[in-house]
N, C-alpha and C positions, 0 to 999 in steps of 0.2 A: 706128694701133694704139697704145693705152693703154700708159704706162709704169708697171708695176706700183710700190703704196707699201708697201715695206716696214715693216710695223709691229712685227715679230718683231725685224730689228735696230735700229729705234730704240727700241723698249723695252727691249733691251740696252741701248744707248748710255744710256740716263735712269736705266737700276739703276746702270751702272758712275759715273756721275755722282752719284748719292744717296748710294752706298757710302764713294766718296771726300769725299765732302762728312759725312758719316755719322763719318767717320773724327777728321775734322778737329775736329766737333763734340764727339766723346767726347777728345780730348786738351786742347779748353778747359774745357768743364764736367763729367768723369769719370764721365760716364753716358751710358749708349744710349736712343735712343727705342725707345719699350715701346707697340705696339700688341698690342689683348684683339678676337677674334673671338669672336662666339659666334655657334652654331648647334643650331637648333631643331628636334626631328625627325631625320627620315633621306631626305631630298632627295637622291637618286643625283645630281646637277651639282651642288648646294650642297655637297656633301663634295668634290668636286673641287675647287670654283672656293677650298675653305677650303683643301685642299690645298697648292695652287698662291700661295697667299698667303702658306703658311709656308713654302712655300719661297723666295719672292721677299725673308722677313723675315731670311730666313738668309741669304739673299748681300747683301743692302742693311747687314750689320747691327746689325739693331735684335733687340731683347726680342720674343717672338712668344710671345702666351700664347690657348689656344685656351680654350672652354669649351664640350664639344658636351651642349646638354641634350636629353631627352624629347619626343616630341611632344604628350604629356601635362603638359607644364611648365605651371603656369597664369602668367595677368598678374600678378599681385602676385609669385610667385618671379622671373620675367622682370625685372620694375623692379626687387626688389631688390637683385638681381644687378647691374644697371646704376648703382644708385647708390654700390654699393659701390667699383666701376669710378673710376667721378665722383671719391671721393675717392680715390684711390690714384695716388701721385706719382709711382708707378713706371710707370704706364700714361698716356699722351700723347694715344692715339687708341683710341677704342671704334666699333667697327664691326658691327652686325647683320645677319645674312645674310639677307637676303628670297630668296623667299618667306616666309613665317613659316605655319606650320600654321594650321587655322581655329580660329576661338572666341578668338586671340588678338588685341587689336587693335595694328595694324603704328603708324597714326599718333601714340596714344598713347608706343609705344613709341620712338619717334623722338625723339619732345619731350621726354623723359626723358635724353637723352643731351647734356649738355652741350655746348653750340654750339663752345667752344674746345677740344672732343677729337670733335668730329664728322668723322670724317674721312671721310664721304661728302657732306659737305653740302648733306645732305638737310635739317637744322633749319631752320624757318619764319628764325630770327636771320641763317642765313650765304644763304637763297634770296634775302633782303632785300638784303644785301650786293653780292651777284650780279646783281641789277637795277640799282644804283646804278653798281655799276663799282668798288666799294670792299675788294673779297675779297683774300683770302690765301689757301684751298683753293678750289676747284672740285667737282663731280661729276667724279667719276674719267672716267666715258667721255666725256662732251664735254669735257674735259680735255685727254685724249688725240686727236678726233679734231681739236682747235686745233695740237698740238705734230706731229700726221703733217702738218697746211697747212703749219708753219711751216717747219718741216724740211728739207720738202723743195723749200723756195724761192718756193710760191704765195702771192701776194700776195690779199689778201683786200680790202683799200679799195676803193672803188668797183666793186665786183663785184656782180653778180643772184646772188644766195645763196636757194637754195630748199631748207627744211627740211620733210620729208615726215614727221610724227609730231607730237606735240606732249605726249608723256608729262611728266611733272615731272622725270624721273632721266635724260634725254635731251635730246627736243625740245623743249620751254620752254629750258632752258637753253642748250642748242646755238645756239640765234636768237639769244640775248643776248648771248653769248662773237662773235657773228658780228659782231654788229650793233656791241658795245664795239672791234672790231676796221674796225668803220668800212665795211663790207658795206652792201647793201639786202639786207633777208631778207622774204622771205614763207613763213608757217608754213604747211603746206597738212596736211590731215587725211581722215578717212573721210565727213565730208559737203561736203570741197571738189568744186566744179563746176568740169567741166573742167579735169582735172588736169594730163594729159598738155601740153595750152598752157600752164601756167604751168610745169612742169619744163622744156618746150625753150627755154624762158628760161633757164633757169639757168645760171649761168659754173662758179658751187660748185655741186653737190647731194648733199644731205646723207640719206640713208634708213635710219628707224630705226621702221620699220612692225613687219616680224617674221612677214614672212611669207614663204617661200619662192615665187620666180620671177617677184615681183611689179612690179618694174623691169625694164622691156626696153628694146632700142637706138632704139626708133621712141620713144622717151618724154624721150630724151637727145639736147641741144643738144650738135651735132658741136663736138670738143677742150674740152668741159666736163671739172671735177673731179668722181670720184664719189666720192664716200665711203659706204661700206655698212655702215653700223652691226648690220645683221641679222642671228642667229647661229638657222638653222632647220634641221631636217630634211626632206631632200623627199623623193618616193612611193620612192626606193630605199633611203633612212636617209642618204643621205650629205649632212656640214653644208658648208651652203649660207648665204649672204646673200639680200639683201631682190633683188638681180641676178640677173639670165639673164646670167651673165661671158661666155658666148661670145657674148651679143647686142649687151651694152653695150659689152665691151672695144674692140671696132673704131673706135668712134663717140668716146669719150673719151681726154681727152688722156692723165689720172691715174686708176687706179683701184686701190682699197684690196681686198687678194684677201679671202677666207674658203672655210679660216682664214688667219690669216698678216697678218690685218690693224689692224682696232680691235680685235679681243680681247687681244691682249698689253699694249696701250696704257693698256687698265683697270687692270691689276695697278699697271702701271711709274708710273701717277699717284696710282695707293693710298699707294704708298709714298713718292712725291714731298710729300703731302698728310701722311703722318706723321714725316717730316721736318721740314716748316713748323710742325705743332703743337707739334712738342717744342721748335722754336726759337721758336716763341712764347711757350712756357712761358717763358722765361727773360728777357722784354721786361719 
């Protein structure tokens, strides 16, 4: 039986650790780090998940400045908004809510955000950094699912590390953070062959598909680590991971619940990420 990973109280543990450090920072340089969201449209989770990051800005805190526009916002009001951002000394980290409505373009908009307040590091500048092994932010969720390995004591060096996805905002990254951690990772996707063999390989396994019940215990190498990055609804509405939990729980040593797992992980590295920026500001 799998020893559940708390991701709900180590992402307490990494606020109460930014907050105090947060503290520390405004008594040497007499300012707070000032992250700017904005969001576009009326996204029922995007208003949540903005929610939940003004609130996380308020017990970390920092300056929390939101900006919710139209879904009728065009590209050129969107970048000028962002540049405005760019120059303003009072804002550290600019962060854009995706989805983004259609007709606007998402990559455009990304390159416009200065790589030293990108606090998603999503910019081509800080993706580059992240292959080299050279970063000071991360992608907030493979961030997080490194700090739930770390945590909780698993060792990652010489381990079979299997990453099921291979999105930009997840799986590319997640292989890399594995991989600078000294891991063998094979990235596995939607035209891998023979999947199930390569996952019962795995020591680590990492799923960040996004589909509901798509990992099961015949797929999981007995006392492997899962980590379920997947946040779905199944046929009765209730959120679910990329795991069948009562299939894989038995079979695994560590497994991450949902909810209760990588989702709070996301916030708790947002914020750890606008931290870094503001103390970078001042290098």
């Amino acid at each position: 039986m799998a020893k559940l990973i708390d991701g709900k109280g180590i992402a307490a543990e990494i606020r109460a650790e930014v907050r105090a450090e947060c503290d520390r920072f405004f008594t040497q340089y007499g300012f707070r780090p000032g992250l700017a969201v904005i969001l576009v449209g009326d996204d029922p989770a995007s208003h949540v998940y903005v929610k939940n990051k003004k609130k996380a800005c308020e017990e970390c805190g920092f300056i929390s400045k939101s900006f919710e526009l139209p879904a009728t916002t065009t590209q050129a009001d969107l970048e000028t908004l962002i540049e405005k951002l760019n120059r303003d000394k009072t804002v550290h980290g600019i962060l854009v809510q995706l989805p983004l409505p259609k007709g606007l373009d998402e990559r455009r908009v990304l390159l416009k955000i200065r790589p030293e307040k990108d606090v998603d590091a999503f910019h081509p500048y800080n993706v580059g950094n992240i292959m080299t092994g050279t970063y000071s932010i991360l992608p907030c969720t493979p961030a997080g699912c490194m700090e739930l390995i770390h945590r909780t004591g698993i060792k990652v060096e010489g381990k079979n590390c299997v990453v099921i996805g291979r999105s930009n905002i997840v799986g590319k990254p997640m292989a890399m953070l594995l991989l600078h951690d000294n891991g063998t990772v094979t990235i596995c996707h939607s035209k891998t062959k023979n999947l199930s063999e390569i996952t019962r390989n795995a020591d680590i396994l990492v799923s960040s598909v996004g589909k509901a019940d798509f990992l099961t215990g015949d797929m999981v190498k007995p006392g492997a680590v899962v980590i379920d990055v997947g946040m779905n609804r199944n046929k009765e509405g209730k959120l679910t991971g990329d795991a069948v939990f009562e299939s894989v729980e038995p079979v695994a040593s560590y497994i991450t619940p949902v909810p209760g797992g990588v989702g709070p992980m996301t916030i708790a590295m947002l914020m750890k990420n606008t931290l870094t920026v503001a103390k970078n500001s001042k290098d």
